[in-house]
C-alpha positions as CSV (number, residue, x, y, z in Angstrom):
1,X,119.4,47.4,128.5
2,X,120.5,49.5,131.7
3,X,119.0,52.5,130.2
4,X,115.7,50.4,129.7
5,X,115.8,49.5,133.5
6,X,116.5,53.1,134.5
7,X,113.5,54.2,133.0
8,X,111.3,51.7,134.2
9,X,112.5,52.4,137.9
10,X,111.8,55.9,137.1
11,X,108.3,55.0,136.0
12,X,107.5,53.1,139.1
13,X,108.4,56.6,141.1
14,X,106.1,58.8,138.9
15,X,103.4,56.3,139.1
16,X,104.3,55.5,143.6
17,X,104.8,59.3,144.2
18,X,102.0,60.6,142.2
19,X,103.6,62.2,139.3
20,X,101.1,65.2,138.6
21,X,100.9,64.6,134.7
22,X,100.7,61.2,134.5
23,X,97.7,60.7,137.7
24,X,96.3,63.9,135.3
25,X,95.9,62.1,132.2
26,X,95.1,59.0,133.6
27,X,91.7,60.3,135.3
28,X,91.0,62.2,132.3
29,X,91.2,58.8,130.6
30,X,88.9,57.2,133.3
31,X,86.2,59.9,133.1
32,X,86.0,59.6,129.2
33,X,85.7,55.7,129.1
34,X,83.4,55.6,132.1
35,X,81.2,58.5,130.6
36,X,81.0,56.9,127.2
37,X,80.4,53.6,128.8
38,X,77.9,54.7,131.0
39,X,75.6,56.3,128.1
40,X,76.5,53.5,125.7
41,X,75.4,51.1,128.0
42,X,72.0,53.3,128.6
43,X,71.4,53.2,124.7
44,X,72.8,50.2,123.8
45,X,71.6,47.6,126.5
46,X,67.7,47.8,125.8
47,X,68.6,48.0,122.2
48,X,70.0,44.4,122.5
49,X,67.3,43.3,124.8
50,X,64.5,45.0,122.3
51,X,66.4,43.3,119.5
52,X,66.4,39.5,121.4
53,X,62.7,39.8,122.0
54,X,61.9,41.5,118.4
55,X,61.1,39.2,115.4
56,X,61.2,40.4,112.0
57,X,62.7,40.3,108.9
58,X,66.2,40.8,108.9
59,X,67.0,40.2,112.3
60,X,69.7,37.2,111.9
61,X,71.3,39.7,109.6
62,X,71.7,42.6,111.6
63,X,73.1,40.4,114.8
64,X,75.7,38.8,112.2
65,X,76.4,42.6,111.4
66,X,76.7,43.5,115.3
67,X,79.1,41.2,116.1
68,X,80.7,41.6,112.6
69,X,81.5,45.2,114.2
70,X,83.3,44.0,117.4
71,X,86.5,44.6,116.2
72,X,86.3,48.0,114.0
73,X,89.6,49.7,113.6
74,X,89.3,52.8,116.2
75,X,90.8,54.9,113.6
76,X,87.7,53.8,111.0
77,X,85.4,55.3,113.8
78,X,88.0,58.3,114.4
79,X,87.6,59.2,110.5
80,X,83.9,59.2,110.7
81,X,83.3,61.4,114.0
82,X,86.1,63.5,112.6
83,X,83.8,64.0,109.0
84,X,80.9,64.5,111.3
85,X,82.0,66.9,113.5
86,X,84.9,69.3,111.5
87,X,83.9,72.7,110.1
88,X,82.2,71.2,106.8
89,X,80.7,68.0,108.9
90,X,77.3,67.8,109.5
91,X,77.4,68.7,113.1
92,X,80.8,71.2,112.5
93,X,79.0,74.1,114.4
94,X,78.5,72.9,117.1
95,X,82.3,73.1,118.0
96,X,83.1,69.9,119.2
97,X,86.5,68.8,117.5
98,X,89.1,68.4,119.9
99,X,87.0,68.3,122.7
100,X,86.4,65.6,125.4
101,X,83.0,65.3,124.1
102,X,84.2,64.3,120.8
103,X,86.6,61.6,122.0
104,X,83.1,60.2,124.2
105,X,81.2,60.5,120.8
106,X,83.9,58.4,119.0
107,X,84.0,56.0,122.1
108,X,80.1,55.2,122.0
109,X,80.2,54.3,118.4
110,X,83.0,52.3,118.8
111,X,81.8,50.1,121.7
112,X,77.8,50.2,121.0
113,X,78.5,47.1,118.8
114,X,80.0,45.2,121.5
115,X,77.7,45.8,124.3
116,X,74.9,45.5,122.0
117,X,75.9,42.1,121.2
118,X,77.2,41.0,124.1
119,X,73.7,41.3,125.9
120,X,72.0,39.9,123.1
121,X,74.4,36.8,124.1
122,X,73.7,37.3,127.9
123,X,69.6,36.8,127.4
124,X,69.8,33.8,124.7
125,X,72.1,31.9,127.4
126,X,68.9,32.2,129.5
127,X,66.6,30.4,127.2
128,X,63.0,30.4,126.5
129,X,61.9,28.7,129.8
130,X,61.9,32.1,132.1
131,X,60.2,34.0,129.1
132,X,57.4,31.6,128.6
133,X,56.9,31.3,132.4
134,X,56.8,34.7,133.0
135,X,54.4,35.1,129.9
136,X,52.0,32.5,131.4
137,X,51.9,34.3,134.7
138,X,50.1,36.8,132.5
139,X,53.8,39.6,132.3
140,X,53.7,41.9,129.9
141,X,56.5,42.5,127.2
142,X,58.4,44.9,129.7
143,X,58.1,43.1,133.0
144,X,59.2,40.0,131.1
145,X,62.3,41.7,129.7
146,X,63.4,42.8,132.7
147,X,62.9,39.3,134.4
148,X,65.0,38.3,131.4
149,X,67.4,40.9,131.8
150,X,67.9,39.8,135.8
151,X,68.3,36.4,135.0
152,X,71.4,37.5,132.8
153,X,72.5,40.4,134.6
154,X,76.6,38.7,135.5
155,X,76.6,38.5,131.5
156,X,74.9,42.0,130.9
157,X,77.3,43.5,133.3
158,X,80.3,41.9,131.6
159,X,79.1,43.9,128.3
160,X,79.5,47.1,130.2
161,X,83.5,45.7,131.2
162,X,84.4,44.4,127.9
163,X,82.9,48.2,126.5
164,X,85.0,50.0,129.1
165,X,88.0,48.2,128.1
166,X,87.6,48.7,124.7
167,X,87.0,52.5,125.5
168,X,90.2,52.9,127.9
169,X,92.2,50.7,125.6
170,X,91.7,52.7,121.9
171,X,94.2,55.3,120.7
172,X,92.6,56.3,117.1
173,X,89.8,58.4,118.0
174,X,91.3,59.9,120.9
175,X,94.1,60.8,118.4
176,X,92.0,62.4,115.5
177,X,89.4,64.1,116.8
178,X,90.7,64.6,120.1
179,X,94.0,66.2,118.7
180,X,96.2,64.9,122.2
181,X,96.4,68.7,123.6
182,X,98.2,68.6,126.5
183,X,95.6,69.1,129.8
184,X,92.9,68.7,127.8
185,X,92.2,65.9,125.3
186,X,95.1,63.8,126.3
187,X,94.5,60.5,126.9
188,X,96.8,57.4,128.2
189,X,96.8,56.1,124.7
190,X,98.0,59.1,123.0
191,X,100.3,60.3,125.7
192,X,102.4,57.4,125.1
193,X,102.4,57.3,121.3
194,X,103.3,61.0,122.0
195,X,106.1,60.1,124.9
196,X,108.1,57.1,122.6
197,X,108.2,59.9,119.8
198,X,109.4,62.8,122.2
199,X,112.1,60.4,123.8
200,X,110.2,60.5,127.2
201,X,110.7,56.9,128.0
202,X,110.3,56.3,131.4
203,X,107.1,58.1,131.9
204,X,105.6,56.1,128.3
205,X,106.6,52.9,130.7
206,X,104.4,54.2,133.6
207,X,101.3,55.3,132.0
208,X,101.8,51.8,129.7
209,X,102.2,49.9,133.3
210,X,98.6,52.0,134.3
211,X,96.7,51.4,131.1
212,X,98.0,47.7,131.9
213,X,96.7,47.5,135.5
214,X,93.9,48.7,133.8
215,X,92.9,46.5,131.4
216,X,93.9,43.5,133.7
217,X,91.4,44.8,136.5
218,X,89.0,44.9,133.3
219,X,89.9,41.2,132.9
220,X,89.7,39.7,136.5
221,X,86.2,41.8,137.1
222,X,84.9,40.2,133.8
223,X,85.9,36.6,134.8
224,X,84.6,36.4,138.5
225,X,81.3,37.9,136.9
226,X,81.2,35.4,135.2
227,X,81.9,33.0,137.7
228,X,79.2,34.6,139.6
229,X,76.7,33.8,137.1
230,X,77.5,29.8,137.1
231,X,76.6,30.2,141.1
């Protein structure tokens, strides 16, 4: 027990005094979530809205499938990015195994379901009445979307949270196709699965107390935008 305390006041040093590798892995993990969120969300946002305002054949199905896909196992994802992109993959010469850029590959697949579903959620909370308004006003499909889209933007946004969370939070794609090489691919997730097997205790406790603070920040920006949107 006194060692456990030891290492988590050692922990609260690195993270206070700015311990090189651990404020190094920690904005490598920031940049990969945000970037992945950011083009995720790009993709993945009108798809949800073209997908609310679409009707055909099918449809009910592929939103069950959607949110079926909320909670993939990351290392399901991992295994396919890591088929895709290897030397005998599909996509193997263009080099990116064990690259940032494969991690951020891994990461949109993984939270495109979620943000994808999420927004579908945010416009049906808004109903038809805005729709049908703006339609009678003479809008066209797009202008009416994005009225739509405005209407539910506190929800919309909270898609965007819940995929960054999801992105800073996973550990199996970062681990297979990202490899966890030191100053390069290294994430929070795999640094600490790497740390508790290395013996490095205390600084597993402070990258686990940043991805923490993280996720928490995460939660408590998701909630007051959704208080926002009951204003």
């Amino acid at each position: 027990m006194s060692y456990l305390i030891e290492a988590t006041g050692i922990a609260f040093r690195m993270i206070f005094t700015g311990d090189p590798a651990v404020y190094e892995i920690t904005l490598r993990t920031l940049y990969i979530a945000s970037i992945s969120t950011v083009i995720a969300s790009l993709l993945f946002v009108p798809l949800g809205t073209l997908i609310h305002f679409s009707r055909f054949r099918g449809r009910r199905a592929l939103v069950g499938l959607i949110q079926t896909m909320y909670s993939v196992p990351t290392v399901f994802v991992g295994m396919l990015v890591f088929l895709m992109v290897s030397r005998s993959g599909p996509a193997g010469s263009m080099g990116l195994l064990f690259t940032p850029a494969a991690i951020i590959t891994g990461e949109i697949i993984l939270i495109s379901p979620i943000i994808t579903g999420l927004t579908l959620s945010a416009l049906q909370s808004t109903g038809r009445g805005l729709a049908d308004t703006a339609k009678a006003l003479g809008a066209g499909p797009v202008r009416i979307a994005s009225k739509v889209l405005y209407e539910a933007r506190y929800a919309a946004l909270t898609s965007v949270l819940m995929g960054f969370g999801r992105a800073v939070s996973e550990v199996g794609v970062a681990m297979m196709v990202g490899g966890n090489i030191s100053g390069y691919t290294r994430t929070l997730t795999t640094a600490i699965s790497l740390g508790i097997g290395k013996g490095e205790t205390a600084r597993s406790i402070a990258l686990g107390i940043i991805l923490l603070s993280l996720a928490m920040l995460v939660s408590v920006a998701v909630n007051l935008l959704q208080h926002g949107g009951r204003e």
